[in-house]
Backbone bond lengths (Angstrom), bond angles and torsions (degrees), N, CA, C in turn:
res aa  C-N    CA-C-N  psi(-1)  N-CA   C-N-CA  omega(-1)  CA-C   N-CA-C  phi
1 X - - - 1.448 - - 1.529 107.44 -
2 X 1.351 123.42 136.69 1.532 134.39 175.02 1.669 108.62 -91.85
3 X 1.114 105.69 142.00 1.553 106.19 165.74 1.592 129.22 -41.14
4 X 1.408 94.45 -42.36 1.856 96.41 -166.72 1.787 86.57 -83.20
5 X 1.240 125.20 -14.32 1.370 100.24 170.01 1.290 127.57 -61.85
6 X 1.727 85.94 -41.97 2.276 92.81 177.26 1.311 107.53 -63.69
7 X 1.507 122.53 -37.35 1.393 121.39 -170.22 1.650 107.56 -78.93
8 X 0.896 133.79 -18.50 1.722 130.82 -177.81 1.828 98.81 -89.49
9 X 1.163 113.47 -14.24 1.724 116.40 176.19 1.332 103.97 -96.47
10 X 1.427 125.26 -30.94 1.246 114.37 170.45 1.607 107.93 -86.92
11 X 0.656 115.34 -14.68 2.029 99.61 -171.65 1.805 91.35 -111.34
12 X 1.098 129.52 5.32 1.604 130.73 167.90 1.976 106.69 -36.53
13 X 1.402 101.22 146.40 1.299 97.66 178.31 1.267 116.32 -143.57
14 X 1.561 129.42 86.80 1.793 106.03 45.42 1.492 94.31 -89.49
15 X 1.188 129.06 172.03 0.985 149.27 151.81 1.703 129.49 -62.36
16 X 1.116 106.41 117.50 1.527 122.46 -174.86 1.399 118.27 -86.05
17 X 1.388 141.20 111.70 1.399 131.61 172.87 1.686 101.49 -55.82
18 X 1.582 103.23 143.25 1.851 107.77 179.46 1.634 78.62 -155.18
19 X 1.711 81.06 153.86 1.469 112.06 177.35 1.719 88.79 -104.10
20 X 1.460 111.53 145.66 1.418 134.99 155.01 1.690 108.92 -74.26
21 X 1.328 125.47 114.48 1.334 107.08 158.84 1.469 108.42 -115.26
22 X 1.634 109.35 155.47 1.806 118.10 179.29 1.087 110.92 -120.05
23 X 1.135 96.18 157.37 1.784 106.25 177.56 1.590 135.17 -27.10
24 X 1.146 95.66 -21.12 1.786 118.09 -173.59 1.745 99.41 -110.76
25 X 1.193 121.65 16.08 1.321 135.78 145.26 1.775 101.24 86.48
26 X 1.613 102.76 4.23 1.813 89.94 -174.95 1.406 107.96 -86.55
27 X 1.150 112.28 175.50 1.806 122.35 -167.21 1.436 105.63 -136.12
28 X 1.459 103.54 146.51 1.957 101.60 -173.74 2.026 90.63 -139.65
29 X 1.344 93.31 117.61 1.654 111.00 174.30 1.766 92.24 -51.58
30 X 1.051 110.00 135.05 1.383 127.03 165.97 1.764 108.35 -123.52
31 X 1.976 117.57 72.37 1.594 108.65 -162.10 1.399 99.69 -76.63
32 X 1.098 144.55 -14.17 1.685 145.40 171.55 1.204 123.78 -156.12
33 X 1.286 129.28 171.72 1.323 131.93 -167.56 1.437 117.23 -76.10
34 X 1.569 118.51 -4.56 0.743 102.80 174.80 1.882 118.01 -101.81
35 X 1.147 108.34 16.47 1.542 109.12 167.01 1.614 113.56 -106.47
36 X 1.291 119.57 33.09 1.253 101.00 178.63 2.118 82.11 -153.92
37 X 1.734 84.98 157.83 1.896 89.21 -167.39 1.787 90.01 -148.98
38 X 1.147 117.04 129.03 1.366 127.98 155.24 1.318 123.40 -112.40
39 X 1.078 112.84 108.43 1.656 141.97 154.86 1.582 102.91 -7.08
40 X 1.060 94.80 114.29 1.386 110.12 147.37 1.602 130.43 -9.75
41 X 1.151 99.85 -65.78 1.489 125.30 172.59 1.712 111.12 -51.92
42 X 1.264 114.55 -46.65 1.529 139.50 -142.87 1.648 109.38 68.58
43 X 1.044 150.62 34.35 1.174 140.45 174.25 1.271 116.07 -82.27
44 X 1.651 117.25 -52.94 1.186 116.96 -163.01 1.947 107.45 -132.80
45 X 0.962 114.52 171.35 1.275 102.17 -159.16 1.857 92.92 -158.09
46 X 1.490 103.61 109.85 1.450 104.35 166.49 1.726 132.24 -75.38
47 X 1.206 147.33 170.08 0.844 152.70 -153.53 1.859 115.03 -165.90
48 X 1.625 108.69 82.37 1.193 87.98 171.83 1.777 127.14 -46.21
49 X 1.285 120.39 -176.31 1.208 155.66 -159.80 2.032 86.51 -96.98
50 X 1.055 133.92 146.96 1.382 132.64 150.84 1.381 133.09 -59.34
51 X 1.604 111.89 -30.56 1.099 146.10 122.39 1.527 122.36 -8.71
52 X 1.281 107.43 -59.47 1.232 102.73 -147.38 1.582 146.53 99.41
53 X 1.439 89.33 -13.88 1.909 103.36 -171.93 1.243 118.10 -115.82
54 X 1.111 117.10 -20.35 1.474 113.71 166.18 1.710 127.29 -134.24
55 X 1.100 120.16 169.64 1.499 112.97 159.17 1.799 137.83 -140.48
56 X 0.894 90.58 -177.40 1.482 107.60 -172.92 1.604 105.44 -106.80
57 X 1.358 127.85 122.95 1.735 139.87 139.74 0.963 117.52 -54.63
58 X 0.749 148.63 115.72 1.640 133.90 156.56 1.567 104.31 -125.54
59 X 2.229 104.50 147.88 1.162 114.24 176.68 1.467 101.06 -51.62
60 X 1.268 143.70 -171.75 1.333 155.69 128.82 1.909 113.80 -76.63
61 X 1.336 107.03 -31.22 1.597 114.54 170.21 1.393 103.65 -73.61
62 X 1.590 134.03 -29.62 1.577 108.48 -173.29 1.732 91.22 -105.42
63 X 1.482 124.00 39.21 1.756 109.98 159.65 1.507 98.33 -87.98
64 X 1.106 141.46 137.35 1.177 144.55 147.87 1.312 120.37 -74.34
65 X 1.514 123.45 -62.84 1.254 127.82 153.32 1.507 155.19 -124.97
66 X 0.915 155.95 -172.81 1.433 156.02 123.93 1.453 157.40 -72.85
67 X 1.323 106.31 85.86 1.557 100.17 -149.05 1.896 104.97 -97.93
68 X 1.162 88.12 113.94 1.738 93.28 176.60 1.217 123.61 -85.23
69 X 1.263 113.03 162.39 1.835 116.34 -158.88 1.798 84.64 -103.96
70 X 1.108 106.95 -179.07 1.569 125.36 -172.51 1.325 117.59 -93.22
71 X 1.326 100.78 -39.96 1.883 124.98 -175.63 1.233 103.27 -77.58
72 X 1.405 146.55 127.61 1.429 157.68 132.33 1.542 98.56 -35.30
73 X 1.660 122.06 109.25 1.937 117.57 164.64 1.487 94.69 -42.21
């Protein structure tokens, strides 16, 4: 996965809820733009909690993909 890929799914308009999946096959709900943050760098890319309370790091090299929901939030 490339950076401007995560970043053109997050700044999409309207915006689509997508799950992150990684190499180790787990998936992280991404319901709006505002729970998910990419680095500066593009390296790494956080992922609130659905919740709200916690998060997830993740490399940007172990996302494999992006799976988008159907519904515009």
């Amino acid at each position: 996965m490339t950076k401007d890929v995560i970043a053109e799914q997050i700044n999409s308009a309207p915006f689509l809820p997508f799950s992150v999946r990684t190499t180790d096959g787990r998936a992280y709900f991404v319901p709006s733009p505002d729970y998910i943050h990419l680095s500066p760098s593009g390296r790494v890319v956080t992922v609130w909690t659905h919740e709200g309370d916690g998060i997830k790091i993740l490399d940007v090299a172990l996302i494999t993909e992006l799976e988008t929901s159907e519904k515009p939030s």
